[in-house]
Backbone bond lengths (Angstrom), bond angles and torsions (degrees), N, CA, C in turn:
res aa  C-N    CA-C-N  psi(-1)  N-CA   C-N-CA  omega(-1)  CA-C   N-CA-C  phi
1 X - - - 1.442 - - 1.525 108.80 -
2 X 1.347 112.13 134.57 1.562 128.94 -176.83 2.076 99.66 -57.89
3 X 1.112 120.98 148.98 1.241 113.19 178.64 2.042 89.29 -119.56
4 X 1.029 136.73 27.68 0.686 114.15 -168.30 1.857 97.43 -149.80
5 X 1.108 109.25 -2.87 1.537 124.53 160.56 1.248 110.18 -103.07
6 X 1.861 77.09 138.15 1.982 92.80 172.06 1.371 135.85 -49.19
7 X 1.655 90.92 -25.84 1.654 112.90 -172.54 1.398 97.44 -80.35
8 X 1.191 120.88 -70.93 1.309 120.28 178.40 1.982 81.79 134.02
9 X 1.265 109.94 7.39 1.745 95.62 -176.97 1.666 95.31 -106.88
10 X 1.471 122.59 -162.51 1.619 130.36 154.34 1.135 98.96 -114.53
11 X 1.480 114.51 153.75 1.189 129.16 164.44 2.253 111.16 86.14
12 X 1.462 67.99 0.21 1.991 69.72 -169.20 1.427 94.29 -118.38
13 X 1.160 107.93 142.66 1.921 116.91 170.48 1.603 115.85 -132.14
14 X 1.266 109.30 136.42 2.179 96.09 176.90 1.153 111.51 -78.87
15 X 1.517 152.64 161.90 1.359 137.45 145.86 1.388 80.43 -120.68
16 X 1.550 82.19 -155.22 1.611 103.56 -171.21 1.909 90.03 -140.33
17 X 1.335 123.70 142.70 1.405 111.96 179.95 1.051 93.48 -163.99
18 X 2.052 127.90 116.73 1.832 117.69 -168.50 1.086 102.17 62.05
19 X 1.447 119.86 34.26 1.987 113.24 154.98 1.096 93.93 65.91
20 X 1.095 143.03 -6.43 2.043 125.11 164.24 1.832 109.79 -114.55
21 X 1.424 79.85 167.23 1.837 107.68 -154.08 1.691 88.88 -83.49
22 X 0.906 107.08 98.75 2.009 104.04 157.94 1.358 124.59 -99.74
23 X 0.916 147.14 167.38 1.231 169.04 41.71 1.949 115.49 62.29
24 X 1.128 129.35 86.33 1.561 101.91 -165.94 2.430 78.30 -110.01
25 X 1.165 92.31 141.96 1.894 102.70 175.52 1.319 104.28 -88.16
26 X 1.349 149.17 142.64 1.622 123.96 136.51 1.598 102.03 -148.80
27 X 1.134 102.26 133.57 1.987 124.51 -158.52 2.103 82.27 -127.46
28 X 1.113 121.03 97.00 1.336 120.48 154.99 1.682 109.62 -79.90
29 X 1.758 107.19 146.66 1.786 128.92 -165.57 1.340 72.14 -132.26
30 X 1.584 137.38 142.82 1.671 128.91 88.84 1.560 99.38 77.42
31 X 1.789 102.26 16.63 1.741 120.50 157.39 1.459 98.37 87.78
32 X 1.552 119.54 15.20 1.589 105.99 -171.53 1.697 88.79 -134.18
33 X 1.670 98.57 130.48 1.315 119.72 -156.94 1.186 112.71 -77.42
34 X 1.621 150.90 145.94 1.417 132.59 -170.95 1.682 81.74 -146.08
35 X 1.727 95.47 144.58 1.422 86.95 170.07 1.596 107.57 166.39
36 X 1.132 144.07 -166.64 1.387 158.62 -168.68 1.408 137.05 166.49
37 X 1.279 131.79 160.84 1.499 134.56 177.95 1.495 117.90 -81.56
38 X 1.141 123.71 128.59 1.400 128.12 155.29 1.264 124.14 -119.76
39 X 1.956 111.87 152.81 1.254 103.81 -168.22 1.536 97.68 -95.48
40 X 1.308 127.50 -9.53 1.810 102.63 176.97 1.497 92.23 -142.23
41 X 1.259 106.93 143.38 2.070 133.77 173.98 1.506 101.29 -35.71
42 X 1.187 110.95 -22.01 1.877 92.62 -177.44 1.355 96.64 -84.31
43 X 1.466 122.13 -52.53 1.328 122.44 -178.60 1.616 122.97 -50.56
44 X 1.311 115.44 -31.78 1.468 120.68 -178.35 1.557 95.19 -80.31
45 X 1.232 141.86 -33.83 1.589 148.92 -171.12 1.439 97.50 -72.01
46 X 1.211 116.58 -34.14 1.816 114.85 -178.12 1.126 111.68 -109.38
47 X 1.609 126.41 4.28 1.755 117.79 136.19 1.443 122.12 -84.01
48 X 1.365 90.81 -22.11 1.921 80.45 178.96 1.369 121.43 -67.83
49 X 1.760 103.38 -40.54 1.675 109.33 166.35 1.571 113.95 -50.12
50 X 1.609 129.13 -44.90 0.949 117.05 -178.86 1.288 115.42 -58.99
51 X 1.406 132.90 -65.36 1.403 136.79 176.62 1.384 128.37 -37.57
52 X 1.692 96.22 -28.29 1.269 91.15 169.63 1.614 129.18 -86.10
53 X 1.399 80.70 -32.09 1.617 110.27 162.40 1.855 120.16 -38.16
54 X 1.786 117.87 -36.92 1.318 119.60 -155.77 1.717 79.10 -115.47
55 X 1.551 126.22 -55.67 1.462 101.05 -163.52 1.468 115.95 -113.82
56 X 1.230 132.97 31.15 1.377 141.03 161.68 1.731 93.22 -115.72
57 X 1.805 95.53 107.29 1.364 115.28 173.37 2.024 109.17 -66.33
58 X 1.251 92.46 119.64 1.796 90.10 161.27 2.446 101.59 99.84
59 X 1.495 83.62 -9.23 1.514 67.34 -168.12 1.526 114.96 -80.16
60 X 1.218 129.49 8.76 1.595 131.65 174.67 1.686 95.15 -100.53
61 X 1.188 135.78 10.81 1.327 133.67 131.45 1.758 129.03 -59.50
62 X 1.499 86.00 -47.51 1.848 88.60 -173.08 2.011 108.71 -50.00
């Protein structure tokens, strides 16, 4: 766990956007940003796996 995120995840941040709490994703490739909003932490935790999943070559090895 990140000690230095709000979430307590990497790659995940909360805002607030329309008075509610989201989820913001962002997985940087090769300086080009990939990413999206979610409305609850499980959901942003199972886009980040995906993203990381399609453009970080080799990481469903680790």
């Amino acid at each position: 766990m990140s000690r230095n995120s709000a979430t307590g995840y990497r790659n995940i941040s909360a805002t607030h956007r329309y008075g509610r709490l989201q989820y913001r994703v962002s997985v940087v490739y090769q300086r080009h940003q990939h990413g999206g909003l979610c409305d609850t932490l499980e959901e942003a935790i199972e886009l980040r796996e995906e993203l990381r999943r399609q453009w970080w070559p080799g990481y469903d090895e680790k």
